[in-house]
MIDRENVO-441039 format. One record per residue (C-alpha): residue number from 1; residue in three letters; y negated, z, x negated. Coordinates in pm, 1 decimal, padded with zeros to 6 digits. Example, Ala and Ser with C-alpha at 12.3 -4.5 7.8 and 13.67 -1.06 7.14 Angstrom:
BEGIN
1, ALA, 00450.0, 00780.0, -01230.0 $
2, SER, 00106.0, 00714.0, -01367.0 $
//
This chain:
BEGIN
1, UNK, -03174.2, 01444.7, 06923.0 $
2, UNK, -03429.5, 01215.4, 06734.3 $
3, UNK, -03696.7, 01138.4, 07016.3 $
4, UNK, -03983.0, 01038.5, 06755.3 $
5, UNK, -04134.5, 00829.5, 06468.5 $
6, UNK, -04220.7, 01170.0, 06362.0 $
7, UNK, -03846.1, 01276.0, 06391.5 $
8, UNK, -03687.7, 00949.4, 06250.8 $
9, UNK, -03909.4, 00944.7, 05930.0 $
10, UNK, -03815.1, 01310.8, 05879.0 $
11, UNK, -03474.5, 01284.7, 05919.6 $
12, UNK, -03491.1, 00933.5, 05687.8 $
13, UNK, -03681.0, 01097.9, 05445.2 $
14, UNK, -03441.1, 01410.7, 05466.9 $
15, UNK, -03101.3, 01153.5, 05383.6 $
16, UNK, -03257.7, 00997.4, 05080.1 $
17, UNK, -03324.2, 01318.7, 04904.2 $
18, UNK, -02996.7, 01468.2, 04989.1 $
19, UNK, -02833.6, 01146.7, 04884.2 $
20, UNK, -03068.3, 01158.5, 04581.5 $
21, UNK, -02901.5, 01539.5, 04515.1 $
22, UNK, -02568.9, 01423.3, 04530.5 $
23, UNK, -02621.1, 01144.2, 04299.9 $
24, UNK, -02770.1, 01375.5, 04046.2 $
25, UNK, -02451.3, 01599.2, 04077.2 $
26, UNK, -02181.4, 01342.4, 04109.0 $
27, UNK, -02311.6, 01092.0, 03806.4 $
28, UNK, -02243.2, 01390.5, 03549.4 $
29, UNK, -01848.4, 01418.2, 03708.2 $
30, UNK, -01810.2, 01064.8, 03684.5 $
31, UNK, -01966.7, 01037.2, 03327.8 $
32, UNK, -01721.8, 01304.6, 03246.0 $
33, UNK, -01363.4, 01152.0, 03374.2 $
34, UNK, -01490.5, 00805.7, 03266.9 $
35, UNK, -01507.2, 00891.8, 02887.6 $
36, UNK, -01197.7, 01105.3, 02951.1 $
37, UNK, -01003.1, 00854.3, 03055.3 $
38, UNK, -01141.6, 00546.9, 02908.8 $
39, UNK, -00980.7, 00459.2, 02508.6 $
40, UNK, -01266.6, 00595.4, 02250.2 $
41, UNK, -01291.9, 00226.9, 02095.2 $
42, UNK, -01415.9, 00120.7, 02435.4 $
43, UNK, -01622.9, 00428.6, 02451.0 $
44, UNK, -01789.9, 00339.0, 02108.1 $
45, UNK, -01809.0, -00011.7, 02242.7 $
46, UNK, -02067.8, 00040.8, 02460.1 $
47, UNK, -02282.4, 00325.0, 02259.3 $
48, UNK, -02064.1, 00658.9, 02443.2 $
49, UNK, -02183.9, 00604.4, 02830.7 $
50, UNK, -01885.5, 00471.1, 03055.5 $
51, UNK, -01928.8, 00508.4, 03393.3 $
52, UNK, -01669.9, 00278.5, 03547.0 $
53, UNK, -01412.2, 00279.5, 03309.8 $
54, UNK, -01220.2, -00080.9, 03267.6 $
55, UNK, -00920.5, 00037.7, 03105.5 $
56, UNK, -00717.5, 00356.3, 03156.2 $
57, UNK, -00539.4, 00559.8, 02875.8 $
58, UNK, -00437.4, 00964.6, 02901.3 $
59, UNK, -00440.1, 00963.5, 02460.2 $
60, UNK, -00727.2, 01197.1, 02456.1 $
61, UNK, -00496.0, 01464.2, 02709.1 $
62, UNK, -00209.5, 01400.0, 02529.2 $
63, UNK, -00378.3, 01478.6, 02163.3 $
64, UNK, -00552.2, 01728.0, 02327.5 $
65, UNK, -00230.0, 01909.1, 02422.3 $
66, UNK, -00107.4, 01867.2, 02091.4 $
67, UNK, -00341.7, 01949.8, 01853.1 $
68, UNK, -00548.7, 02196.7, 02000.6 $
69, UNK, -00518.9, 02547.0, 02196.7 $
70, UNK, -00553.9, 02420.5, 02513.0 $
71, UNK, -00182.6, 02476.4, 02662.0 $
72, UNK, -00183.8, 02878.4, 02533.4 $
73, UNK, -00568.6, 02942.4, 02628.5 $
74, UNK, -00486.3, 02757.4, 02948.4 $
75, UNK, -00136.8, 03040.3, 03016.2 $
76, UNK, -00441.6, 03341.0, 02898.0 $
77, UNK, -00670.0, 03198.5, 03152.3 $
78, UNK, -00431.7, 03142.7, 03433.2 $
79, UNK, -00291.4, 03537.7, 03388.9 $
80, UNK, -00684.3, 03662.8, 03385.4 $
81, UNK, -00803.0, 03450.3, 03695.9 $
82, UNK, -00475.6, 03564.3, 03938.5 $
83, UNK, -00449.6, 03919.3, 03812.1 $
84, UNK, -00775.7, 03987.8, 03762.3 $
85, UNK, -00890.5, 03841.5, 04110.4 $
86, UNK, -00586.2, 04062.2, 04241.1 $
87, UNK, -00726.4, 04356.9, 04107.1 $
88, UNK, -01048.8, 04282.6, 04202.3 $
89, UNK, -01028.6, 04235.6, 04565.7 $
90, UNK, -00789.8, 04565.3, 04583.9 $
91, UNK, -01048.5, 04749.1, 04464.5 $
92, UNK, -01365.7, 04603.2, 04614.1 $
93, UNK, -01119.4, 04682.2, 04931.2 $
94, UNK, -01075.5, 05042.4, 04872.9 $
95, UNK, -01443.3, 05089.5, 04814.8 $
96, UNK, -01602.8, 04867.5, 05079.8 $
97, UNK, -01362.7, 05004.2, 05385.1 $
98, UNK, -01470.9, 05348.7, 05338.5 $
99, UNK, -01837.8, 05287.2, 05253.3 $
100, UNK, -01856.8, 05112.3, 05619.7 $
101, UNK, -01709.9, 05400.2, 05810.3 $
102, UNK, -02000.7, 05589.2, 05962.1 $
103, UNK, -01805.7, 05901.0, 05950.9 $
104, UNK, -01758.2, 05898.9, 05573.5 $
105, UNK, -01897.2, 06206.9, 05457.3 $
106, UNK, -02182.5, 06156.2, 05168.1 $
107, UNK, -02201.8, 05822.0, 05305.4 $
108, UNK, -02548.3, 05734.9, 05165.5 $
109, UNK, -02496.4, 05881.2, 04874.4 $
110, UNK, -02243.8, 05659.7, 04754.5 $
111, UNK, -02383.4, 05362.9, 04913.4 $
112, UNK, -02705.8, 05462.6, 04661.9 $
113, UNK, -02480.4, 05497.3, 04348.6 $
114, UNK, -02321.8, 05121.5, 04434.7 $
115, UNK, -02684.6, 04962.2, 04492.1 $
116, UNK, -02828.0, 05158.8, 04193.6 $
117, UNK, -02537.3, 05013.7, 03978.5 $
118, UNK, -02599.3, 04686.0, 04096.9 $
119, UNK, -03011.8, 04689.3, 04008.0 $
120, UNK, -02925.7, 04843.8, 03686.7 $
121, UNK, -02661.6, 04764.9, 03429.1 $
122, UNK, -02539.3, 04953.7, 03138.3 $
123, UNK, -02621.2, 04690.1, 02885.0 $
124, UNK, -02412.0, 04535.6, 02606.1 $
125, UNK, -02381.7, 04786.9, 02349.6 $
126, UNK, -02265.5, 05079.6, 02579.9 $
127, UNK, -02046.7, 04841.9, 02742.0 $
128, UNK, -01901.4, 04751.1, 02428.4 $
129, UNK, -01879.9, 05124.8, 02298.7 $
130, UNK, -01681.2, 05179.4, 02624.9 $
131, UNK, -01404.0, 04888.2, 02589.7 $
132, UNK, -01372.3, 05042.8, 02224.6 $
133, UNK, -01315.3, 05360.5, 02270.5 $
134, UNK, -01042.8, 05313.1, 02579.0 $
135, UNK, -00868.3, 05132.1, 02342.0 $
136, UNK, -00906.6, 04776.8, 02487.4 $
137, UNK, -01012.6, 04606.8, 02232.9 $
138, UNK, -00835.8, 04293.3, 02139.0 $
139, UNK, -00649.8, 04277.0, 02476.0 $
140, UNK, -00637.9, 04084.1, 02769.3 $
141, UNK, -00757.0, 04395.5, 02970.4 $
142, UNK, -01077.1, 04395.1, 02848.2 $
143, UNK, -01144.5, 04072.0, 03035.1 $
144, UNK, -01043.8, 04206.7, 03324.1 $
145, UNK, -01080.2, 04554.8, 03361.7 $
146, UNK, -01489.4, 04568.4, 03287.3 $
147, UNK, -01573.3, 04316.9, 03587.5 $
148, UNK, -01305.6, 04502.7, 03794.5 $
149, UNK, -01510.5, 04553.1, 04034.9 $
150, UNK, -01857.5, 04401.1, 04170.9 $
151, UNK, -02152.3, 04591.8, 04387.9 $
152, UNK, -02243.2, 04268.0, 04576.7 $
153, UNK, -01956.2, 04215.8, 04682.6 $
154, UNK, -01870.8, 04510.1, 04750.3 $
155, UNK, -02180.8, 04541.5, 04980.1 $
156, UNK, -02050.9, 04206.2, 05125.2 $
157, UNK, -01715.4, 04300.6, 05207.3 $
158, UNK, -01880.5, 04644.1, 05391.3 $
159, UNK, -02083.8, 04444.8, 05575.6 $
160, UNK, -01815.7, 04214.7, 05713.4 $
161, UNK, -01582.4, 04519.7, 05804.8 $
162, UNK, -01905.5, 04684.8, 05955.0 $
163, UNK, -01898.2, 04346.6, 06194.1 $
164, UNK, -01521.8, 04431.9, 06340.5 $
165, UNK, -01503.7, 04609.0, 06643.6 $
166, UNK, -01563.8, 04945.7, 06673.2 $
167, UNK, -01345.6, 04983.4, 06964.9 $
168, UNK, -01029.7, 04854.2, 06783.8 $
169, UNK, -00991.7, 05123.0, 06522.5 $
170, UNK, -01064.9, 05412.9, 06857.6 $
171, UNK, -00753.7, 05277.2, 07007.9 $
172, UNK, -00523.6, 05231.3, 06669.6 $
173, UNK, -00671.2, 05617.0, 06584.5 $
174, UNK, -00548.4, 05699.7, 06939.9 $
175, UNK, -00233.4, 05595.7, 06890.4 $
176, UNK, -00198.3, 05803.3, 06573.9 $
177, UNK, -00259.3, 05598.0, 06313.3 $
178, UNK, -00417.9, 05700.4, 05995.6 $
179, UNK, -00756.9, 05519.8, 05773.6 $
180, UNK, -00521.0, 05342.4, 05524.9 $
181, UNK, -00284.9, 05225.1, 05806.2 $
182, UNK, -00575.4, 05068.0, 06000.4 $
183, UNK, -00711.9, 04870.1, 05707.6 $
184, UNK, -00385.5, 04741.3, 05572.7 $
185, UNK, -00287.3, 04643.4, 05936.2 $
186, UNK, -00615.9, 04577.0, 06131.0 $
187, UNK, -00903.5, 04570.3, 05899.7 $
188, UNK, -00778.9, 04302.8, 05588.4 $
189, UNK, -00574.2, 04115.4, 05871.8 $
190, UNK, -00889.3, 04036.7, 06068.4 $
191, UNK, -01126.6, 04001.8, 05697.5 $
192, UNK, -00908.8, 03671.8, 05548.7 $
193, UNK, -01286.3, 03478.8, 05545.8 $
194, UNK, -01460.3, 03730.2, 05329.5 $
195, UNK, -01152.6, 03821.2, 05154.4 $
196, UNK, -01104.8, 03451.3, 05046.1 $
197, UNK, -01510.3, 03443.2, 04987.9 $
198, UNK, -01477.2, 03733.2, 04762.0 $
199, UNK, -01168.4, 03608.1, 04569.8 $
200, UNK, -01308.4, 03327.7, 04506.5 $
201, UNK, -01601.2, 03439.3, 04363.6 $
202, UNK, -01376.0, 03656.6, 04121.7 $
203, UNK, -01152.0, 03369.2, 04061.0 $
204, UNK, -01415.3, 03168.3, 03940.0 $
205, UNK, -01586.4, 03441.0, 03735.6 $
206, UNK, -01247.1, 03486.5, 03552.8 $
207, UNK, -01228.5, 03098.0, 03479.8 $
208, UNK, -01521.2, 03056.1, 03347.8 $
209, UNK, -01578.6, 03406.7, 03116.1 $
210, UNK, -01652.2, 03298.1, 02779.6 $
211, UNK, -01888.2, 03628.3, 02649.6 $
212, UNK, -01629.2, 03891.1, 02731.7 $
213, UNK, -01354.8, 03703.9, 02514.1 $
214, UNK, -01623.5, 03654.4, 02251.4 $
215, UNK, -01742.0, 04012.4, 02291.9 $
216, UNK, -01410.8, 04223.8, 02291.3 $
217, UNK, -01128.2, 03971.5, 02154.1 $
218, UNK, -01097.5, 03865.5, 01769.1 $
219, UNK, -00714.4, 03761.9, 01826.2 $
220, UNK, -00750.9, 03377.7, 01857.2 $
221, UNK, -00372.8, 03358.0, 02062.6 $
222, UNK, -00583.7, 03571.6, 02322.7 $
223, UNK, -00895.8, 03327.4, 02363.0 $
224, UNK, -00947.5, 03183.8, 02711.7 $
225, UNK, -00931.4, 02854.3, 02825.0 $
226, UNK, -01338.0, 02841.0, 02770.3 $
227, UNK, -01335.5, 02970.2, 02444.6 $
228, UNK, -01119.5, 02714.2, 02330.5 $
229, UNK, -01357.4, 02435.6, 02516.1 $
230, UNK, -01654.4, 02591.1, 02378.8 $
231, UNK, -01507.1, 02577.5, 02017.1 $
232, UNK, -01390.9, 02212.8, 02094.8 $
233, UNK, -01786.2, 02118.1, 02137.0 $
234, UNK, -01935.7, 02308.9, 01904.0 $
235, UNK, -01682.9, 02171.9, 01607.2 $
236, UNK, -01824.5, 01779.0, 01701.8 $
237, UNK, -02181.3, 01935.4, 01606.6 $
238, UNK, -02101.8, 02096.5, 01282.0 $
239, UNK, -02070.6, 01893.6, 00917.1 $
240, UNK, -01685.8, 01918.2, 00810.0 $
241, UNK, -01609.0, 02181.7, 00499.6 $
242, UNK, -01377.2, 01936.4, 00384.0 $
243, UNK, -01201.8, 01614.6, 00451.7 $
244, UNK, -00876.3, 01745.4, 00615.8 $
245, UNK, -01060.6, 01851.9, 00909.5 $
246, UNK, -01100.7, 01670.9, 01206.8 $
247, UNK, -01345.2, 01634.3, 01478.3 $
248, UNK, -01249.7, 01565.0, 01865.9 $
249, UNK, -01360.0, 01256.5, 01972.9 $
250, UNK, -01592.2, 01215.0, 02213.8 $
251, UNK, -01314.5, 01128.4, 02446.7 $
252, UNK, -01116.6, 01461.6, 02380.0 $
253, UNK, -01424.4, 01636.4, 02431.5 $
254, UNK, -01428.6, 01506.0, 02806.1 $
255, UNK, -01095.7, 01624.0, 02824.7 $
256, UNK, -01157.9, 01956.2, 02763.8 $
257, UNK, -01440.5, 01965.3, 03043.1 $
258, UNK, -01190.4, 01801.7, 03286.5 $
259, UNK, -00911.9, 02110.2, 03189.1 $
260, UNK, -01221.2, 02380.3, 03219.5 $
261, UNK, -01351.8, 02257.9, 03530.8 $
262, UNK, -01092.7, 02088.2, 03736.8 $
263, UNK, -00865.4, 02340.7, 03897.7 $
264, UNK, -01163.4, 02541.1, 04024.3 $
265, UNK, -01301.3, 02177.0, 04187.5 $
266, UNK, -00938.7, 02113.6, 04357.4 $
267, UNK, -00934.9, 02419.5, 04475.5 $
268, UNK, -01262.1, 02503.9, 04648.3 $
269, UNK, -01214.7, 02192.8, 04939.5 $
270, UNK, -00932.2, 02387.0, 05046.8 $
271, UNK, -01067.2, 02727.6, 05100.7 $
272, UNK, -01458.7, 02555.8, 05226.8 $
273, UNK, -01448.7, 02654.1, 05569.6 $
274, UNK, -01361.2, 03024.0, 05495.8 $
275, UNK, -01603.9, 03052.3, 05235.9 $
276, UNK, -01905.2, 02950.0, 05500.8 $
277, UNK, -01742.5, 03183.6, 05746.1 $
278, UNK, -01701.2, 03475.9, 05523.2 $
279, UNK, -02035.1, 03460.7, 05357.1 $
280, UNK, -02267.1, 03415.7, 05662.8 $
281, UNK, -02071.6, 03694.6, 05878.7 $
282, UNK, -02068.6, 03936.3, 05569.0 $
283, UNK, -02473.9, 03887.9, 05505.8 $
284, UNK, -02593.4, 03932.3, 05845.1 $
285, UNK, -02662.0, 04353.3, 05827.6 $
286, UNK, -02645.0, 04272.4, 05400.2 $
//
């Protein structure tokens, strides 16, 4: 309750730099479906900056689906994000639940071995050596399979099962049932905010991996939907090798943002108030 001068300035003060924030991040959007949508002679018009666009025209999606990669990278992207997120969570699961059972034999071992891994990383070339020599190589498991599974979140995910009552898995072990039962039936049941937390966080990982495709795929039908964006951009910046090639316009360009970045936008509103829920209850003992 604002009783003050004191108060009322601060809280004044506080609204004009949060509104200052969200100008800063919204102008960039805007800028972005503007050009996108707006025809590229208008663009040119008025020297590339369109923030209100006056007229409307979808040319730059529709050349965009037609000359470009964008449909396949977009199938290769869509397959990565749901079955690698799928993966992901099953096994960040199967490690977490056991990890915050205080009966686990070894218990602090492991937990060690999963904080060591996350302070320090293999590196690139090992990594590399790895994916090669299992034979992944120029496949879509190796963007998947080497992120399968993270130590944050892991140590998330044990935290939030650490926060469910102790008392419920007594009474489902008195009534005979076994570990796996209990977390399929009790523990995931009652863990939907930090399961959807965690997903997320893979799901968005997975859309926007760029390095792993560039890293471990050569086969350009394989390239991600990023790839594919990031090739879009960097063609506008480099002199043509000859006259037959041609360079998106600025408008395309925009288009390919929109495709990279919109999904991942529509989607987060709808999963916002797990995603508070899950993080703060899974970082309280983190």
């Amino acid at each position: 309750m604002v009783n003050t001068k004191q108060d009322k300035a601060f809280l004044t003060f506080t609204y004009a730099v949060l509104a200052a924030v969200g100008i800063v991040a919204v102008v960039p959007l805007l800028y972005v479906v503007s050009v996108s949508l707006t025809p590229f002679a208008e663009v040119l018009k008025h020297g590339g900056y369109v923030l209100i666009p006056r007229e409307f025209t979808f040319h730059a999606y529709r050349k965009l689906m037609e000359t470009s990669g964008i449909p396949r990278s977009l199938v290769i992207t869509v397959t990565i994000t749901l079955l690698g997120t799928a993966i992901n969570l099953i096994l960040t699961t199967l490690v977490a639940y056991p990890l915050s059972r205080r009966s686990l034999p070894g218990r602090n071992v492991f937990l060690i071995m999963v904080v060591f891994t996350l302070l320090f990383s293999g590196g690139i070339i090992p990594t590399y050596l790895v994916v090669k020599a299992t034979g992944l190589i120029d496949s879509l498991w190796a963007l998947i399979l080497p992120t399968a599974v993270s130590s944050f979140n892991v140590l998330l995910m044990k935290s939030f099962f650490e926060q469910l009552p102790e008392e419920l898995f007594e009474s489902a072990r008195i009534d005979g049932a076994k570990e796996f039962r209990i977390l399929l039936r009790l523990a995931v049941p009652l863990s939907l905010p930090v399961m959807i937390t965690v997903g997320l966080f893979y799901a968005v990982g997975h859309w926007n991996s760029f390095f792993a495709a560039i890293m471990y795929v050569t086969d350009r039908t394989l390239f991600p939907l990023q790839v594919v964006v990031r090739e879009i951009l960097m063609l506008s910046q480099q002199p043509l090798e000859n006259a037959e090639d041609q360079v998106p316009t600025v408008t395309m360009q925009m288009a390919a943002v929109v495709f990279a970045s919109f999904p991942i936008i529509a989607v987060y509103p709808f999963l916002q108030k797990h995603f508070t829920k899950g993080m703060l209850l899974g970082s309280i003992k983190g």
